[in-house]
C-alpha positions in Angstrom: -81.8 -66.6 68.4 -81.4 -70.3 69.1 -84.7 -72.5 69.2 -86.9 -71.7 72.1 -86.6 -73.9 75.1 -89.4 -75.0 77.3 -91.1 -72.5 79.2 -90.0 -71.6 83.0 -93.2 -71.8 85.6 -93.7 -69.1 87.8 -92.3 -71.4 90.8 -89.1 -72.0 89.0 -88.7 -67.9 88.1 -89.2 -67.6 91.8 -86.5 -70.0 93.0 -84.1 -68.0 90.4 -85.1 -65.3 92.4 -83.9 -66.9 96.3 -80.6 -66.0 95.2 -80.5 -62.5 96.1 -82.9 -59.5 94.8 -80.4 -59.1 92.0 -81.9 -62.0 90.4 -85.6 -62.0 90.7 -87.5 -61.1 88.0 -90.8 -60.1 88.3 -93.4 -61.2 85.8 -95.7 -58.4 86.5 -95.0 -54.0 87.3 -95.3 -54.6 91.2 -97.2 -51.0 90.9 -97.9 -47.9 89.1 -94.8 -46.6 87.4 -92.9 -45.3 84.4 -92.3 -48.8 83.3 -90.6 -48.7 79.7 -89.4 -51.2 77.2 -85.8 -51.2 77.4 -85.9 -50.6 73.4 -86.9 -46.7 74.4 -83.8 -46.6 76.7 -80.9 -47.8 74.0 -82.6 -45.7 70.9 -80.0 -42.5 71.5 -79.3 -41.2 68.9 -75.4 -39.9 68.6 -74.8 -35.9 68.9 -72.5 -34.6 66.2 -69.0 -35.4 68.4 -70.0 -38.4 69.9 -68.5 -42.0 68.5 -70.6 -44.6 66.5 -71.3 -47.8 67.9 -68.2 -49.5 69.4 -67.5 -53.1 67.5 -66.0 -54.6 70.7 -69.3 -53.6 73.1 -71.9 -54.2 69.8 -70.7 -56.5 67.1 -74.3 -56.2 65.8 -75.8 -52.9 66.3 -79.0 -51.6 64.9 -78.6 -49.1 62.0 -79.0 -45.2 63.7 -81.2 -43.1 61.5 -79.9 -39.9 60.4 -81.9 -37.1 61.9 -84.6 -35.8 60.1 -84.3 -32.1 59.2 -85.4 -29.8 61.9 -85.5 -31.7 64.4 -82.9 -32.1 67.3 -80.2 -35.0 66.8 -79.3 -34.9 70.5 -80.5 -37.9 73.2 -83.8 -37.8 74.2 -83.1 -36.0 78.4 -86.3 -37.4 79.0 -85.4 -40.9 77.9 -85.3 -43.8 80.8 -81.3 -43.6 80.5 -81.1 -40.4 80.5 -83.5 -39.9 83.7 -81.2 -43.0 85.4 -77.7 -41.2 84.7 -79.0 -38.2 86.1 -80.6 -39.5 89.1 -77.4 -41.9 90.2 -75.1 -38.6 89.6 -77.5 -36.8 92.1 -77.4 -39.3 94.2 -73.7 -39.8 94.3 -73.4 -36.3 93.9 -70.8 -36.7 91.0 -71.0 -33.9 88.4 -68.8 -36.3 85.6 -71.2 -37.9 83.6 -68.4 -41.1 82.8 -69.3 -41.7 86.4 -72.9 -41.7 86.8 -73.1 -43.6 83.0 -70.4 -46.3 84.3 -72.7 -47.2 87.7 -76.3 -47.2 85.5 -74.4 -49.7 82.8 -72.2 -51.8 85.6 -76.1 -52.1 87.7 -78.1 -52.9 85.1 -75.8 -55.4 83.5 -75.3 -56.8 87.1 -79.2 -57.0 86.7 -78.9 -59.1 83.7 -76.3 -61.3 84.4 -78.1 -62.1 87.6 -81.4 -63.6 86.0 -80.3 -65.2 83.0 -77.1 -67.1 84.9 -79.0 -68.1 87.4 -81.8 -69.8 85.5 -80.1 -71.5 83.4 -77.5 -72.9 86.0 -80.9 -73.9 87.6 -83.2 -75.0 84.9 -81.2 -75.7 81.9 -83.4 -72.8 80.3 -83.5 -69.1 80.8 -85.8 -66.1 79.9 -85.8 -64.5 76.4 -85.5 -61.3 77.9 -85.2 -59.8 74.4 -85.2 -55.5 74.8 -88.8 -55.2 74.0 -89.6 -57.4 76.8 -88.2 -56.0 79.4 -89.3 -53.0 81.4 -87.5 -50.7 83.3 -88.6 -47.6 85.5 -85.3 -45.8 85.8 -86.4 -44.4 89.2 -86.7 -47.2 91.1 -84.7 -49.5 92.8 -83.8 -53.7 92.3 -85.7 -55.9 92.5 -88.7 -53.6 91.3 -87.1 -51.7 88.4 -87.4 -54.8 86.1 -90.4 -56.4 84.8 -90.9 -58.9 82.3 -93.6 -59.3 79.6 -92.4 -62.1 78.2 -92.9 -66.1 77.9 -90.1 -67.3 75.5 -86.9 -69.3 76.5 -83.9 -69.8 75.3 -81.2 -73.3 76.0 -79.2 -72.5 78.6 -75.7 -72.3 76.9 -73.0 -69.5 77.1 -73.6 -69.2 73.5 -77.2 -68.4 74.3 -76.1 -65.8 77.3 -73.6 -63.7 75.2 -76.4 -63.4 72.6 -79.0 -62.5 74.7 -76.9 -60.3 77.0 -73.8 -59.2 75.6 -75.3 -58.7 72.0 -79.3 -58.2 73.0 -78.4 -55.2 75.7 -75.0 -54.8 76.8 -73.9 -53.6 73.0 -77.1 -51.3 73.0 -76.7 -50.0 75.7 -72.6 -49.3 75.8 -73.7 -47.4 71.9 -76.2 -45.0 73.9 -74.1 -44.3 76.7 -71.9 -43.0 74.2 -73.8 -41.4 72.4 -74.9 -39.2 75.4 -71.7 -38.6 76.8 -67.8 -39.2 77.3 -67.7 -42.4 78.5 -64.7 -45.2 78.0 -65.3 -48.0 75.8 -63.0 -50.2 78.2 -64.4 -49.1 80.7 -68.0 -50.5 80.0 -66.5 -53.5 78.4 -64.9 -54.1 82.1 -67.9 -53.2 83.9 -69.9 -56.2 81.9 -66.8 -58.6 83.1 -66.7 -57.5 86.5 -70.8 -57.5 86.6 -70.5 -61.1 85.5 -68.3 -62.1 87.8 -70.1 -60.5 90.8 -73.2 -62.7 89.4 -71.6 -65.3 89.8 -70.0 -65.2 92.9 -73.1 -64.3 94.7 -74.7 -67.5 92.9 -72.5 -69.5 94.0 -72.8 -68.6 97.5 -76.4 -69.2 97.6 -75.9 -72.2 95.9 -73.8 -74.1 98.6 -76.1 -73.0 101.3 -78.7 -74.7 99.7 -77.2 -77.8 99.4 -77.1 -77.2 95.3 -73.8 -77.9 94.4 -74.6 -78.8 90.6 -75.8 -75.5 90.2 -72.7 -73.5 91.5 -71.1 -75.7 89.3 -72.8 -75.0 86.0 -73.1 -71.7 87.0 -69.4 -71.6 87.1 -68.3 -73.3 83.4 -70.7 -70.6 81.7 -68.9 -68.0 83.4 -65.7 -69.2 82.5 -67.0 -69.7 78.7 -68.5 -66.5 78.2 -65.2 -64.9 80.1 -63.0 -66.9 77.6 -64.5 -65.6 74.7 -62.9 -62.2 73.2 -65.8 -59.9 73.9 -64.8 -60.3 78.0 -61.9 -62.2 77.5 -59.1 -60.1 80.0 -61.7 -58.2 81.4 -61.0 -60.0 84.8 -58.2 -61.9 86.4 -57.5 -65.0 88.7 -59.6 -67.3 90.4 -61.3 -63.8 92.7 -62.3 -63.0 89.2 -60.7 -59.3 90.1 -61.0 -56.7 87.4 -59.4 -55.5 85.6 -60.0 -51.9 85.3 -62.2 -49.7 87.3 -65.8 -48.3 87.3 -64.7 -44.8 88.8 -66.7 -45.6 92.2 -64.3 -44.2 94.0 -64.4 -40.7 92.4 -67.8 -40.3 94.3 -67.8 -38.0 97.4 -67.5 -40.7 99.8 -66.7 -43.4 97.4 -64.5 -46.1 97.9 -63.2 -49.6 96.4 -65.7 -52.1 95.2 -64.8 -55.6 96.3 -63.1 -56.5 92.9 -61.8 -53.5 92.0 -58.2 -53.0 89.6 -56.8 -50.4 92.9 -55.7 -52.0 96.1 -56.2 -48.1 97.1 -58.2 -45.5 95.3 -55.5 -43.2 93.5 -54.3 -40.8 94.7 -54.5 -41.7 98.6 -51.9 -43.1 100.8 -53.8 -46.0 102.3 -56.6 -48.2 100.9 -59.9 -47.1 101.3 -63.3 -49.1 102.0 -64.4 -51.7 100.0 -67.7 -52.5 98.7 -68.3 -56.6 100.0 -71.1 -57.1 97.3 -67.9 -56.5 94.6 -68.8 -54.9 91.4 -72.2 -54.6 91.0 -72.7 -53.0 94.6 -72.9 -49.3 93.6 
């Protein structure tokens, strides 16, 4: 961790959180819930089949203790990821886990793209929203799924983000994932591109309607670092930052095309279905 920046006020957490409900972060549990430190949701351990952590998601993963004997080395189903996958398959009625694993990682990294991006394309300075710091309740909805119990900053730099984003949570959470289930390291590895560039984007919009040109700006070169660098580099394409793979939306009764997705129609049909305006992180 670099050294700790100034701290944010509560005002300036709030103006991060004008740009869209995607990034406000609250600093209290807006009610009763089954708020839990994000720690509880990446400590899966891996089933028997499943892959170890994947290099390219998690350069730095935590050591996995071996299971102690007699007791089960399956994921905990009553884990906060494990309630989330299961609640977004029932609610897009998919039975493929990939799916329903792919939406929970591409939201929640939208999530934390969103509120470290902004703030420091805004203050220079952005939350330490280290894993134990952050609380999630898996069965509710953004803004109010995310709370943080933290004070810490950290400089505002691309280096900074990819630490405390890519490494802090996106690895973690891509190893768990996988350890519960089939799902594509690629995949996931697109999905934090294409959640990165839907930040972003939306930034940048609310950025020009406020007159706040500097901070679509800044916004924009630490995208463009932390997309240059090889743990997203290729993950997305062109100046529409279009991705380059897909999140398997589409394979959801009634699903269709997220704005950036890799299809210009889902496969398998002859014309091009609907598309998502809010891009990747819209499921």
């Amino acid at each position: 961790m670099g050294t700790e920046a100034r701290r944010l006020t509560a005002a300036e957490l709030r103006a991060v959180g004008e740009a869209g409900g995607f990034f406000t972060l609250l600093a209290a549990p807006p009610a009763p819930g089954r708020y839990a430190p994000l720690t509880r949701a990446y400590a899966l351990r891996p089933t028997a089949c499943s892959p170890g952590p994947d290099p390219a998601l998690n350069p730095h993963p935590a050591p996995n203790p071996d299971p102690k004997p007699g007791t089960d080395p399956h994921p905990d189903p009553d884990s906060p990821l494990a309630v989330r996958v299961a609640r977004v398959a029932e609610g897009l009625r998919t039975r493929e886990y990939r799916v329903a694993a792919s939406l929970v990682q591409l939201g929640l990294a939208a999530r934390l793209w969103s509120v470290t991006l902004g703030s420091a394309a805004l203050h220079g300075v952005f939350p330490d929203v280290s894993p134990g710091t952050l609380h999630w309740d898996p069965t509710r909805s953004t803004p109010d799924e995310l709370w943080w119990s933290g004070t810490a900053t950290r400089p505002g730099t691309a280096r900074e983000l990819r630490e405390a984003v890519q490494y802090g949570h996106l690895g973690p959470l891509g190893d768990a994932l996988r350890a519960a289930g089939p799902v594509s390291p690629r995949l996931l590895r697109g999905n934090a591109g294409s959640a990165l560039g839907g930040a972003v984007r939306e930034f940048t919009r609310w950025a020009h309607r406020q007159g706040r040109a500097d901070a679509a700006e800044r916004a924009a070169v630490l995208a463009a670092e932390l997309l240059d660098h090889p743990d997203l580099a290729g993950t997305l394409r062109g100046p529409t930052l279009r991705r380059r793979t897909c999140c398997l939306y589409y394979r959801c009764p009634g699903g269709g095309l997220c704005g950036d997705c890799v299809f210009d129609a889902p496969p398998g049909s002859a014309a091009a279905g609907p598309r998502l305006a809010g891009g990747g992180s819209a499921p």
